[in-house]
PDB file of N, H, CA, C and O in Angstrom:
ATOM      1  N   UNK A   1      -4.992 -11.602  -2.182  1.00  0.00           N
ATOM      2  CA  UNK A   1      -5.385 -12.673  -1.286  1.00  0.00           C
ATOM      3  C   UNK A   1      -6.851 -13.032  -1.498  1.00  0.00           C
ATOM      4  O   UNK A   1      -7.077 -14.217  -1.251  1.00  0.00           O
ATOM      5  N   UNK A   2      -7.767 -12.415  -1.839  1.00  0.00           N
ATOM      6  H   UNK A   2      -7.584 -11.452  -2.040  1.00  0.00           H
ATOM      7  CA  UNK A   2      -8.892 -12.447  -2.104  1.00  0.00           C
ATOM      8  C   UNK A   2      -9.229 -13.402  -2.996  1.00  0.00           C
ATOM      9  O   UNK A   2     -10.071 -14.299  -2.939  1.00  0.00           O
ATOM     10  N   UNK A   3      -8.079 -12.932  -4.232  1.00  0.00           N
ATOM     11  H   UNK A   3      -7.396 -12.204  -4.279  1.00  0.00           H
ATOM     12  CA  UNK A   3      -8.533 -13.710  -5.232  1.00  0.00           C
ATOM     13  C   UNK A   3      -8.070 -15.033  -5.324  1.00  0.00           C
ATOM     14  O   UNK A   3      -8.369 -15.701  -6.314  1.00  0.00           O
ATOM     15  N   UNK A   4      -7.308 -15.549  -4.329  1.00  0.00           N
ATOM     16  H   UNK A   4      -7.065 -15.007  -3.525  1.00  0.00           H
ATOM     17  CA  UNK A   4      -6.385 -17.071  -4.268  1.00  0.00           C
ATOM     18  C   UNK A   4      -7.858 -17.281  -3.650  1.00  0.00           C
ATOM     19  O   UNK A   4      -8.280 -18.284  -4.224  1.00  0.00           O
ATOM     20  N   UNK A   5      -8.568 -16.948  -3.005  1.00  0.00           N
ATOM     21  H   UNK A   5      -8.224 -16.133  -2.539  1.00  0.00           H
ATOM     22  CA  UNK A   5      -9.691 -17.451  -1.495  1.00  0.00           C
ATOM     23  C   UNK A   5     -10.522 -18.018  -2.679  1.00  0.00           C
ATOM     24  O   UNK A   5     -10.973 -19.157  -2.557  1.00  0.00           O
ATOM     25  N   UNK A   6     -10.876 -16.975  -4.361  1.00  0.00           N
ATOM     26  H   UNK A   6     -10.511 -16.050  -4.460  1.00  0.00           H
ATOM     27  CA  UNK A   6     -12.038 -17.315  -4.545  1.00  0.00           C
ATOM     28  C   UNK A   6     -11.902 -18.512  -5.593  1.00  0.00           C
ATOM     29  O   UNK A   6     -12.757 -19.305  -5.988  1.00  0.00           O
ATOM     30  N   UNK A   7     -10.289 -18.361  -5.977  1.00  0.00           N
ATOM     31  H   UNK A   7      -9.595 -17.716  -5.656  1.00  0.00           H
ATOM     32  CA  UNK A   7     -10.161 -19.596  -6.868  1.00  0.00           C
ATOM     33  C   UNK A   7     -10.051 -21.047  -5.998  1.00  0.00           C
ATOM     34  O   UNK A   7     -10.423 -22.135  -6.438  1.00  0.00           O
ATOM     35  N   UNK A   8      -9.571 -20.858  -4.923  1.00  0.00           N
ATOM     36  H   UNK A   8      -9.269 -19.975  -4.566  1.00  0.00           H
ATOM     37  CA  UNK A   8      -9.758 -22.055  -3.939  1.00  0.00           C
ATOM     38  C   UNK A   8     -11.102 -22.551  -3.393  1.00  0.00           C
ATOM     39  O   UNK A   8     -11.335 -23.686  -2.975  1.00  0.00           O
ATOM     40  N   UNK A   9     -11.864 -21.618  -3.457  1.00  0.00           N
ATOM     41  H   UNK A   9     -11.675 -20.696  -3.796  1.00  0.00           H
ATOM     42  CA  UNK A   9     -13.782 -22.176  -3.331  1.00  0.00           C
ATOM     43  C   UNK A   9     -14.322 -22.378  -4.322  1.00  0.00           C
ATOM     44  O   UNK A   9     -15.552 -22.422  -4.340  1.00  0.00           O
ATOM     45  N   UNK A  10     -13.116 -22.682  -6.159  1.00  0.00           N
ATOM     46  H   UNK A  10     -12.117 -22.646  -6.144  1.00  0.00           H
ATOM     47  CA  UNK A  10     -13.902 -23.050  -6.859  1.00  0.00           C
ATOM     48  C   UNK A  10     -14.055 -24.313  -7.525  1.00  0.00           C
ATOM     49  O   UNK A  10     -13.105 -24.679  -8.217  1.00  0.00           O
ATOM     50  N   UNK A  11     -15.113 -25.081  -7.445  1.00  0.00           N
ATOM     51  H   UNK A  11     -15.885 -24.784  -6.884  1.00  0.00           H
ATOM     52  CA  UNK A  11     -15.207 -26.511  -7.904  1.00  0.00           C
ATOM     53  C   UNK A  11     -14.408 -27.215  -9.449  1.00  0.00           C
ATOM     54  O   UNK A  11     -14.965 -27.713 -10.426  1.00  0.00           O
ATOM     55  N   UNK A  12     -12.464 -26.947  -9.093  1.00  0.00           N
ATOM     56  H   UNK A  12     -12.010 -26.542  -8.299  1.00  0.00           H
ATOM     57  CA  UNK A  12     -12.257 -27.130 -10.002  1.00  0.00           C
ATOM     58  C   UNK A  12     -11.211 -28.549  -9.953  1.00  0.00           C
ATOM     59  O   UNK A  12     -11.010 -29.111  -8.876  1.00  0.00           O
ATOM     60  N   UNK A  13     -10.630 -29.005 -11.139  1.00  0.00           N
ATOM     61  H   UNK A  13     -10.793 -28.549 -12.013  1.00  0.00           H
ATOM     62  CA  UNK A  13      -9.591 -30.130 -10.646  1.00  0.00           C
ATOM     63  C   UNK A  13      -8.410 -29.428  -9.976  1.00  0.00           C
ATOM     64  O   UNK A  13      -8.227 -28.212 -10.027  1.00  0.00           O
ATOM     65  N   UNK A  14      -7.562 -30.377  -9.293  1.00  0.00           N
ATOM     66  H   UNK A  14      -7.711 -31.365  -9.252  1.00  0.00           H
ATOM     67  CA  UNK A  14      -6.585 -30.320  -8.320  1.00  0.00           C
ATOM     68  C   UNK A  14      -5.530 -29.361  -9.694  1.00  0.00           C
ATOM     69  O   UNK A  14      -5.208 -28.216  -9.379  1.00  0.00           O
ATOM     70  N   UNK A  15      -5.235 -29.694 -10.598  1.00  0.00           N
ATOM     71  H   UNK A  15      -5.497 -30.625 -10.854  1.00  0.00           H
ATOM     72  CA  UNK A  15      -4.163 -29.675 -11.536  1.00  0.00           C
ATOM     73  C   UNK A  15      -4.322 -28.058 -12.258  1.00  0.00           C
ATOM     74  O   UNK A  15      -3.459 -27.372 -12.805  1.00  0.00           O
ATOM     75  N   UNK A  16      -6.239 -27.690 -11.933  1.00  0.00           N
ATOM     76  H   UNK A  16      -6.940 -28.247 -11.488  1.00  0.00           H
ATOM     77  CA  UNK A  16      -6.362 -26.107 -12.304  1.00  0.00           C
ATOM     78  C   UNK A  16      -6.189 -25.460 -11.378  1.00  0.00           C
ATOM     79  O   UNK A  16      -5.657 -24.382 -11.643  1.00  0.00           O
ATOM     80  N   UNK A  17      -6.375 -25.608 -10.495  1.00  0.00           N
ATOM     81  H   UNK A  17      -6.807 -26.484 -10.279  1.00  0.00           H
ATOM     82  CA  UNK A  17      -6.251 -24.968  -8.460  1.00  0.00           C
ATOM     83  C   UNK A  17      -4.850 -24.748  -9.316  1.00  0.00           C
ATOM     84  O   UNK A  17      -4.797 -23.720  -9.992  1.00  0.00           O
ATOM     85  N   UNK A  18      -3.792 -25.581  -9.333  1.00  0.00           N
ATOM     86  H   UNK A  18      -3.835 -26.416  -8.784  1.00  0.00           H
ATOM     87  CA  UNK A  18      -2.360 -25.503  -9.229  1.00  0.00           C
ATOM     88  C   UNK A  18      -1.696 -24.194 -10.563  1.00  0.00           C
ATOM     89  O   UNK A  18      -0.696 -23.476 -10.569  1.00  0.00           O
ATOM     90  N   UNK A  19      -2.646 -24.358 -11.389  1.00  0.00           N
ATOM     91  H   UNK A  19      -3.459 -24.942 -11.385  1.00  0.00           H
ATOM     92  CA  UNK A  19      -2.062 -24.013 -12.761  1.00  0.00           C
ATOM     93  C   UNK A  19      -2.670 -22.521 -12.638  1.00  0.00           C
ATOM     94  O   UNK A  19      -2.055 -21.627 -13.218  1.00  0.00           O
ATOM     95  N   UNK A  20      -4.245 -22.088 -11.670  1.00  0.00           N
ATOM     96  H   UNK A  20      -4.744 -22.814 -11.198  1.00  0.00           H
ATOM     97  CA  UNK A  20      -4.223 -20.688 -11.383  1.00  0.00           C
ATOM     98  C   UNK A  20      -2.870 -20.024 -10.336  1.00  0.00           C
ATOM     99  O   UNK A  20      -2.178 -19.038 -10.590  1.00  0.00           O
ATOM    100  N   UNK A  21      -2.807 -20.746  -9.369  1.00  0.00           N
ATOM    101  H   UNK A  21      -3.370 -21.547  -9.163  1.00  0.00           H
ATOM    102  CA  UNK A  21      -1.718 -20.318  -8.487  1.00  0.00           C
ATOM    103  C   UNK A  21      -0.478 -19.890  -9.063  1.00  0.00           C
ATOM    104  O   UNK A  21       0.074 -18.807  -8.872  1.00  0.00           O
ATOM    105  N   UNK A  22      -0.034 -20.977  -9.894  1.00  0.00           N
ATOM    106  H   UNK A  22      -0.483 -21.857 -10.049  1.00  0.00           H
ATOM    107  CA  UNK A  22       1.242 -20.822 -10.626  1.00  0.00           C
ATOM    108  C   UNK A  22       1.189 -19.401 -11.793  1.00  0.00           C
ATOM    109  O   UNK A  22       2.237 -18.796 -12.018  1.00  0.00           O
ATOM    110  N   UNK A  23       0.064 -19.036 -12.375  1.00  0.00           N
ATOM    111  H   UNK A  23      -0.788 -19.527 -12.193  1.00  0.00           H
ATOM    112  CA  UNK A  23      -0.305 -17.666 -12.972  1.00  0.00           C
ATOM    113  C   UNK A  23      -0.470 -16.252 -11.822  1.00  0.00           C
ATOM    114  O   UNK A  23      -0.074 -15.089 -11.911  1.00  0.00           O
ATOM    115  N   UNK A  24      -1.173 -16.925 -10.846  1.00  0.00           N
ATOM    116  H   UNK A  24      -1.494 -17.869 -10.773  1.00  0.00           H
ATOM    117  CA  UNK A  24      -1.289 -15.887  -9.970  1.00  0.00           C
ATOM    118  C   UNK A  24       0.334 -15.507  -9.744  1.00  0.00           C
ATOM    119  O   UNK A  24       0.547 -14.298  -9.665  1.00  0.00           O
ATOM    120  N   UNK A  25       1.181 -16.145  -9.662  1.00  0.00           N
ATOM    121  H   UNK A  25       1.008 -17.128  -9.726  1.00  0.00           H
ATOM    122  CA  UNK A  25       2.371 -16.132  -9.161  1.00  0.00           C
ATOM    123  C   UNK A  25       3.146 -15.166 -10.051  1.00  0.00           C
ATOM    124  O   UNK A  25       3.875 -14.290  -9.585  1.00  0.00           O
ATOM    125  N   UNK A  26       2.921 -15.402 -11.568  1.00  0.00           N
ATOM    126  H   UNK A  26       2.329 -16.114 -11.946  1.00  0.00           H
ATOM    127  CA  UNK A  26       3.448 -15.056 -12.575  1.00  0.00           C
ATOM    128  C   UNK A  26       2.821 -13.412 -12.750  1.00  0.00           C
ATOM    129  O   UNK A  26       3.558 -12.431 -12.851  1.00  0.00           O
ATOM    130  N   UNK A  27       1.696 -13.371 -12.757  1.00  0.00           N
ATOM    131  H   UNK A  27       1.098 -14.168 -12.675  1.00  0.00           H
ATOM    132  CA  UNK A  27       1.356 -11.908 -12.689  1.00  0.00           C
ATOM    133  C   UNK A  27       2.000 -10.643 -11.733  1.00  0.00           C
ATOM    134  O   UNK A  27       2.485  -9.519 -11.862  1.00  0.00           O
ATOM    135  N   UNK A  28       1.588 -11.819 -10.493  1.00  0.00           N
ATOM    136  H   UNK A  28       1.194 -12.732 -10.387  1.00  0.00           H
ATOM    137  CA  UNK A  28       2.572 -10.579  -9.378  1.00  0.00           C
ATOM    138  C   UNK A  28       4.102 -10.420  -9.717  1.00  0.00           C
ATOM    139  O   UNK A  28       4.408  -9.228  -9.687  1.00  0.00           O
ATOM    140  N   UNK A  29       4.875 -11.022  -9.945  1.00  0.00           N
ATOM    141  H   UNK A  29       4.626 -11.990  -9.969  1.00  0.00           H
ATOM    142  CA  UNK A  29       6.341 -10.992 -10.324  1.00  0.00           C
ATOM    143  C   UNK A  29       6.482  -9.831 -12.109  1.00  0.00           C
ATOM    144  O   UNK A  29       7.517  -9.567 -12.722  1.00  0.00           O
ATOM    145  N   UNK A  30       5.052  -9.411 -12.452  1.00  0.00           N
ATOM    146  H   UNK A  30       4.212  -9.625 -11.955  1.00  0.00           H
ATOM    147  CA  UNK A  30       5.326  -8.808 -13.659  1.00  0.00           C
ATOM    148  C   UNK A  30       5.267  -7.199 -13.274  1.00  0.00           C
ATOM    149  O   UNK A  30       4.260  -6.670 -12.804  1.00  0.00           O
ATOM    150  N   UNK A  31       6.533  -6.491 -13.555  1.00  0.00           N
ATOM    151  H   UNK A  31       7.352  -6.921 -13.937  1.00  0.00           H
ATOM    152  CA  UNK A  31       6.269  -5.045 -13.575  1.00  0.00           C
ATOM    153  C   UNK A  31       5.402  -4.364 -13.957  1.00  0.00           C
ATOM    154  O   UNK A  31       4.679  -4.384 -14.953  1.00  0.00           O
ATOM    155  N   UNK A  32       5.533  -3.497 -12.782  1.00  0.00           N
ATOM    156  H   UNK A  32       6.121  -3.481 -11.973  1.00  0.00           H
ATOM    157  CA  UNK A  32       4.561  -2.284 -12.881  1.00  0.00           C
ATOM    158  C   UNK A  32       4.444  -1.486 -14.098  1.00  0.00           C
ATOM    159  O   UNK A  32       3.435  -1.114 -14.699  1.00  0.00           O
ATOM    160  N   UNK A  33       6.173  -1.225 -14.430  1.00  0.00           N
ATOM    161  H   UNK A  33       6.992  -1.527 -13.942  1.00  0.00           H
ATOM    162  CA  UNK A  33       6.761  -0.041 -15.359  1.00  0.00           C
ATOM    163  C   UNK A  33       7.343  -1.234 -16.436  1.00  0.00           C
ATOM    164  O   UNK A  33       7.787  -2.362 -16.219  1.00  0.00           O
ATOM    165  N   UNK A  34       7.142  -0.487 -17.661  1.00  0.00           N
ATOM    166  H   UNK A  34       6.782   0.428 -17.838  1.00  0.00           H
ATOM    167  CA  UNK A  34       7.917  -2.012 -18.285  1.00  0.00           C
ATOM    168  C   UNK A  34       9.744  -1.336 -18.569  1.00  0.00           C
ATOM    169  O   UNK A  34      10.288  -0.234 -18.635  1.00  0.00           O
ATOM    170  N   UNK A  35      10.178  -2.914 -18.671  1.00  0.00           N
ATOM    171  H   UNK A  35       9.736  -3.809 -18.617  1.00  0.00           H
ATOM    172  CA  UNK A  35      11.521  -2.694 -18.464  1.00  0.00           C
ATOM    173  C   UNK A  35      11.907  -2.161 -19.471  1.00  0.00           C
ATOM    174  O   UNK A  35      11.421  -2.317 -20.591  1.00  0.00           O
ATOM    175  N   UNK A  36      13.249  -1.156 -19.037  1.00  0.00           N
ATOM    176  H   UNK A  36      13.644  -1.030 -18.126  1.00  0.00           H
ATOM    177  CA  UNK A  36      13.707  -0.314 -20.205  1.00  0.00           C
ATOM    178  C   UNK A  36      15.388  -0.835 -20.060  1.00  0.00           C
ATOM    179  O   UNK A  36      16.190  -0.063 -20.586  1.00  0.00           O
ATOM    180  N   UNK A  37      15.647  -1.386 -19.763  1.00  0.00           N
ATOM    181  H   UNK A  37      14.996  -2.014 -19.336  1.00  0.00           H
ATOM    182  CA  UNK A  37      17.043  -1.736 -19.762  1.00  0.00           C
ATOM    183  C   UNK A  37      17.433  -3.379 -20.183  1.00  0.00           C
ATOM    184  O   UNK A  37      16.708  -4.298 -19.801  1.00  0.00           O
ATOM    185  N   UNK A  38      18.454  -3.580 -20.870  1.00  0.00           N
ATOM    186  H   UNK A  38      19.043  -2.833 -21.180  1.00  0.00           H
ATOM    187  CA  UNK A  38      18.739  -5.083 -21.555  1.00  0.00           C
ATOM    188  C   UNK A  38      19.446  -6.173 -20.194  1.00  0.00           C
ATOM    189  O   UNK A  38      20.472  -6.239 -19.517  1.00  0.00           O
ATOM    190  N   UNK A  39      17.942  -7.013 -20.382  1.00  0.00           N
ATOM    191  H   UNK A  39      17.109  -6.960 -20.932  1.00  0.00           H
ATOM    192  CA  UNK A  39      18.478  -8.076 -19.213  1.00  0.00           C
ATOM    193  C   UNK A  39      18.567  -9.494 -20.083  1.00  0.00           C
ATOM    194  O   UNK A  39      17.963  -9.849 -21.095  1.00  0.00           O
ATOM    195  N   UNK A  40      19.513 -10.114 -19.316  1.00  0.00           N
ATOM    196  H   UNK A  40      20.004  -9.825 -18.494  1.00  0.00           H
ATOM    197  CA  UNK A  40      19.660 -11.415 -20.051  1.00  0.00           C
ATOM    198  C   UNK A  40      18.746 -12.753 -19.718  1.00  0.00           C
ATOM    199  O   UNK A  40      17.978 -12.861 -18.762  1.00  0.00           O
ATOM    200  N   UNK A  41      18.983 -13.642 -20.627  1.00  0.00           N
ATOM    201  H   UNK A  41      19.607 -13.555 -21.404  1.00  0.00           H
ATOM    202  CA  UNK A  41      17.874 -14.438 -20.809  1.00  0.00           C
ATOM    203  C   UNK A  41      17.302 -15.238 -19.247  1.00  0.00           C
ATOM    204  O   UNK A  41      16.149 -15.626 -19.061  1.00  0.00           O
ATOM    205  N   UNK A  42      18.467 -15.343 -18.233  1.00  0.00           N
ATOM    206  H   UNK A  42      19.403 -15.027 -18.385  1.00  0.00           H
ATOM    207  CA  UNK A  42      18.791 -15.711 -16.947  1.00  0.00           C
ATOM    208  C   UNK A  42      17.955 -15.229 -16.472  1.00  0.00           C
ATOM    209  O   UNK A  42      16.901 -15.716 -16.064  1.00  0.00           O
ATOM    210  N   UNK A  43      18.447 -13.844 -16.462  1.00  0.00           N
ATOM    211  H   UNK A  43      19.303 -13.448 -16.794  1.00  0.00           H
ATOM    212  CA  UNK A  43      17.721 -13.037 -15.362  1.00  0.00           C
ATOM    213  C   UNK A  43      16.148 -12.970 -15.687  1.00  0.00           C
ATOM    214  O   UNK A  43      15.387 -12.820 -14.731  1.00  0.00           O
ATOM    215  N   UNK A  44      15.646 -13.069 -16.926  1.00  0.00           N
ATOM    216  H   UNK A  44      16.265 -13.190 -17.703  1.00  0.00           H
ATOM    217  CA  UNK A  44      13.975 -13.067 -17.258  1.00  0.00           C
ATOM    218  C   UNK A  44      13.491 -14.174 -16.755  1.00  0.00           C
ATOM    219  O   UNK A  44      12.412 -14.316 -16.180  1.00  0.00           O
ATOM    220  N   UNK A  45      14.564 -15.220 -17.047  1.00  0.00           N
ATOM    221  H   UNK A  45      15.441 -15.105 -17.513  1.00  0.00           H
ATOM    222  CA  UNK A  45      13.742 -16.704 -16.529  1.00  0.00           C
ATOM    223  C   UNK A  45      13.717 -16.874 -15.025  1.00  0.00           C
ATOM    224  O   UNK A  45      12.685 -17.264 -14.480  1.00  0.00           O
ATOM    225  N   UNK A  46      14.650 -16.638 -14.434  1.00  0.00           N
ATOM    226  H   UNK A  46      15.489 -16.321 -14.877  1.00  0.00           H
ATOM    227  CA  UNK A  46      14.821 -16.091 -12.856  1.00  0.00           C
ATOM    228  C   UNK A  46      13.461 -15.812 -12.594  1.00  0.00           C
ATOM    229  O   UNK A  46      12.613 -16.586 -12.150  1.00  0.00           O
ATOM    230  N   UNK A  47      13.333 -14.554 -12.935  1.00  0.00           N
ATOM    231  H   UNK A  47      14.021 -13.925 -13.296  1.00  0.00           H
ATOM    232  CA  UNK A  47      12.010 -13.445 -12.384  1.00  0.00           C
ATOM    233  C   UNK A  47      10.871 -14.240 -12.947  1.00  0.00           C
ATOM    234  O   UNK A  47      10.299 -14.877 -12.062  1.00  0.00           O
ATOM    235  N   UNK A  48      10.394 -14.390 -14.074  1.00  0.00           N
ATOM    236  H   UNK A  48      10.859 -13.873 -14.793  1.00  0.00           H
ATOM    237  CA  UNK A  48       9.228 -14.951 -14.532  1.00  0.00           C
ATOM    238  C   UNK A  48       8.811 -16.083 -14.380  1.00  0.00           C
ATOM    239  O   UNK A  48       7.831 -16.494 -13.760  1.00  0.00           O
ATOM    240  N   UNK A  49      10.053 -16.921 -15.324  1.00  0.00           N
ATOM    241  H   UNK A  49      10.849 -16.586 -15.828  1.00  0.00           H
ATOM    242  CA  UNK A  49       9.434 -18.271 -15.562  1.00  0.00           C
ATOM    243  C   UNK A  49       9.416 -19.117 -14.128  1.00  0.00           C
ATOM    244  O   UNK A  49       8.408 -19.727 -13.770  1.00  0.00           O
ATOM    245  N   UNK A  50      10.487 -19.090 -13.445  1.00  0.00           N
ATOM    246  H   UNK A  50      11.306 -18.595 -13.736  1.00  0.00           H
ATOM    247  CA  UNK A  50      10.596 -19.754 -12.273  1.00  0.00           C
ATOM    248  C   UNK A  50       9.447 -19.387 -11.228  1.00  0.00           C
ATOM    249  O   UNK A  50       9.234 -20.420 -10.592  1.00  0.00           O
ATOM    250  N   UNK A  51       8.925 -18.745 -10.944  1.00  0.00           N
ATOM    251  H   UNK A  51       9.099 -17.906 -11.460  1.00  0.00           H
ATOM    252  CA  UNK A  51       7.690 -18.283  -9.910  1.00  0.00           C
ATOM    253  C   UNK A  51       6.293 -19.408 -10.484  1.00  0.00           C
ATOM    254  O   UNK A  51       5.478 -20.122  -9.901  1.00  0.00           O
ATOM    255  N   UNK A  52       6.568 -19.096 -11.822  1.00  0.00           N
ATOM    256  H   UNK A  52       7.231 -18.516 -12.296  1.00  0.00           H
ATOM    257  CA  UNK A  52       5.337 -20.204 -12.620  1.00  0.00           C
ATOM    258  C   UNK A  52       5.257 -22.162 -12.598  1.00  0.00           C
ATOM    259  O   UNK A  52       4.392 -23.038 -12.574  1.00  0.00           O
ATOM    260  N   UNK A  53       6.679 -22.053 -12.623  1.00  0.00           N
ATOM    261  H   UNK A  53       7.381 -21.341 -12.642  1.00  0.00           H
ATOM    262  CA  UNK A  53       6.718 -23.014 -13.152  1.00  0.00           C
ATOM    263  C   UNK A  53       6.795 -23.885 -11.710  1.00  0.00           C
ATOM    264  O   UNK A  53       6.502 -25.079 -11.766  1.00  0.00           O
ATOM    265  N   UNK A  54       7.184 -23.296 -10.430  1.00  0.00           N
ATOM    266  H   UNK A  54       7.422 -22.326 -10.385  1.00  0.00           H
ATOM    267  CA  UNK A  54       7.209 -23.438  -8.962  1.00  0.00           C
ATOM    268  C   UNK A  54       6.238 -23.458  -8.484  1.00  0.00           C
ATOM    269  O   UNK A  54       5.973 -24.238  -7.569  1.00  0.00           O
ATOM    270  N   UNK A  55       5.253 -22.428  -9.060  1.00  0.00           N
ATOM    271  H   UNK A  55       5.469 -21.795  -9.804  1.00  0.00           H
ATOM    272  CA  UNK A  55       3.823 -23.224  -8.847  1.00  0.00           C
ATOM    273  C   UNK A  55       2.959 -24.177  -9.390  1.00  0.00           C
ATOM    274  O   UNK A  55       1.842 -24.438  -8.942  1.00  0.00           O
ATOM    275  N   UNK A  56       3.529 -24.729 -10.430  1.00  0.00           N
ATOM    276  H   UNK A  56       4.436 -24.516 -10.793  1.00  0.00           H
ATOM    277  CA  UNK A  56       2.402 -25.940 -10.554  1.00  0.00           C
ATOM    278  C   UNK A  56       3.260 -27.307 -10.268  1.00  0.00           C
ATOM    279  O   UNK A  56       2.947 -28.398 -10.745  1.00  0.00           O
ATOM    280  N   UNK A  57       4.204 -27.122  -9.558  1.00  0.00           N
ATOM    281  H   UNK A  57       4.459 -26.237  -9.170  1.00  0.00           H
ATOM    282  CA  UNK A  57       4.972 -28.222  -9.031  1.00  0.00           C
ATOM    283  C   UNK A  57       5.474 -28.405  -7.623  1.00  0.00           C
ATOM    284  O   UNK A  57       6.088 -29.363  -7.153  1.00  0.00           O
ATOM    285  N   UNK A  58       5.005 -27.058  -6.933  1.00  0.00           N
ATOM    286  H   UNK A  58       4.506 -26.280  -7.315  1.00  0.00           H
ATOM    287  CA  UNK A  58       4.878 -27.140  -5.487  1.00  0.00           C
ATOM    288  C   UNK A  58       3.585 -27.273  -4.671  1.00  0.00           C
ATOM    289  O   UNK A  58       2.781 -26.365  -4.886  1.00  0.00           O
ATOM    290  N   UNK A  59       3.204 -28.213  -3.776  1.00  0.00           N
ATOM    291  H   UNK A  59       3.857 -28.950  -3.602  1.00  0.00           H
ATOM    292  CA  UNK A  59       2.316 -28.833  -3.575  1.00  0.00           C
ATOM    293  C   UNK A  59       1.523 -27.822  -2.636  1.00  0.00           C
ATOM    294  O   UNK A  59       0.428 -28.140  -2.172  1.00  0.00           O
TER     295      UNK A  59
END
């Protein structure tokens, strides 16, 4: 939370505000432990890509 506060007090365009959030988003959704078991392409895009890609297109 800290770090959304300090990218939001920073003098940047509307479209980088959006494009840190949408990374911030993407980091937290990345395991702790890395995965040891075979997941399909669904389920990666599920977990990853969608958190990212939801943030630079949700307002």
């Amino acid at each position: 939370e800290q770090a959304d506060t300090k990218v939001k007090s920073l003098p940047l365009e509307p479209y980088i505000h959006k494009f840190a959030k949408a990374l911030r988003q993407l980091i937290m959704k990345l395991p702790v432990m890395p995965i040891g078991e075979d997941f399909s392409e669904t389920e990666l895009c599920s977990w990853f890509v969608k958190p990212f890609v939801s943030g630079i297109f949700d307002d």
